[in-house]
C-alpha positions in Angstrom: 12.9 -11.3 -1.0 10.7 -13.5 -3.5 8.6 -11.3 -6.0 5.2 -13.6 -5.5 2.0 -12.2 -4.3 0.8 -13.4 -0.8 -3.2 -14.1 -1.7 -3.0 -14.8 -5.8 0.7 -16.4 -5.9 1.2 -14.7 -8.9 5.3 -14.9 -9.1 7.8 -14.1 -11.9 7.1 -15.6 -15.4 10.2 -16.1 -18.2 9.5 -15.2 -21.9 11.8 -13.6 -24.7 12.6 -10.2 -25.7 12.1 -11.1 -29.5 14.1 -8.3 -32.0 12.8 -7.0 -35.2 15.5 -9.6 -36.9 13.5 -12.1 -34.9 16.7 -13.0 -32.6 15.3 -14.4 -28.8 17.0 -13.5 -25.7 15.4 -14.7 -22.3 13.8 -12.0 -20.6 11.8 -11.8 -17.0 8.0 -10.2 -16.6 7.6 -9.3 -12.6 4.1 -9.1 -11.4 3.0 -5.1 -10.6 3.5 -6.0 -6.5 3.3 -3.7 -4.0 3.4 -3.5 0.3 0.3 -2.7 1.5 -1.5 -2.7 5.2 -4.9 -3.8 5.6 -6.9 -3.5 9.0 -9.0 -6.8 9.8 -12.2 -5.9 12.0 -13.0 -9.2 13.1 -9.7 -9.6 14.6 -8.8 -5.8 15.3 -5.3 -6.0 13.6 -3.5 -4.5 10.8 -1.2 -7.4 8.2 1.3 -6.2 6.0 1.1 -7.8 2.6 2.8 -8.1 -0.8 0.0 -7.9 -3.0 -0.1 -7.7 -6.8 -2.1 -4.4 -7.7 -5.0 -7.2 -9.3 -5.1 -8.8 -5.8 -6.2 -5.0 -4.5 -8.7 -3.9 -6.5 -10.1 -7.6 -5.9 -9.8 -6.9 -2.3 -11.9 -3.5 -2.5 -14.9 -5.5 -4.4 -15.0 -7.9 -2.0 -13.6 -7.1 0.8 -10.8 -8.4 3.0 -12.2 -10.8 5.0 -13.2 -12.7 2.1 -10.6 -12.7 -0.3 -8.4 -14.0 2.8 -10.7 -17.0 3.2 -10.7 -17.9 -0.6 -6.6 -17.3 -0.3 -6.3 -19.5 2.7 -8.5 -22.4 0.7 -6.3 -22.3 -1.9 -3.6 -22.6 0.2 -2.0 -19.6 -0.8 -1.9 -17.9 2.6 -0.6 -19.1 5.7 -1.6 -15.6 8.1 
């Protein structure tokens, strides 16, 4: 299972751990995703998404419906 938010793409970026002797060893930061259900009105059904917890408290400003649209003109969405 891929570790990349379905409405920002937000996915898994590479960096170092970096020691006090200032040795570098390749490290992974994994975006705070979680499974989430989310009821559409205008089309009476519940998704399941894998949302980073950014993408959820943008979805509670704005609302679902919206933050779908801008996802699917992005092209980050295919529901």
């Amino acid at each position: 299972m891929s570790r990349v938010c379905d409405l920002t793409g937000k996915r898994v970026q590479v960096g170092n751990n970096v020691s006090h002797a200032n040795n570098k060893v390749k490290r992974k930061f994994y975006p705070n995703l979680q499974k989430k259900r989310f009821y559409i009105p205008e089309e009476d059904k519940w998704i399941t998404l894998k949302v980073s917890t950014s993408a959820i408290r943008t979805i509670n400003k704005n609302g679902i419906s919206a933050v779908l649209k801008k996802a699917r003109q992005n092209g980050n969405i295919l529901v």
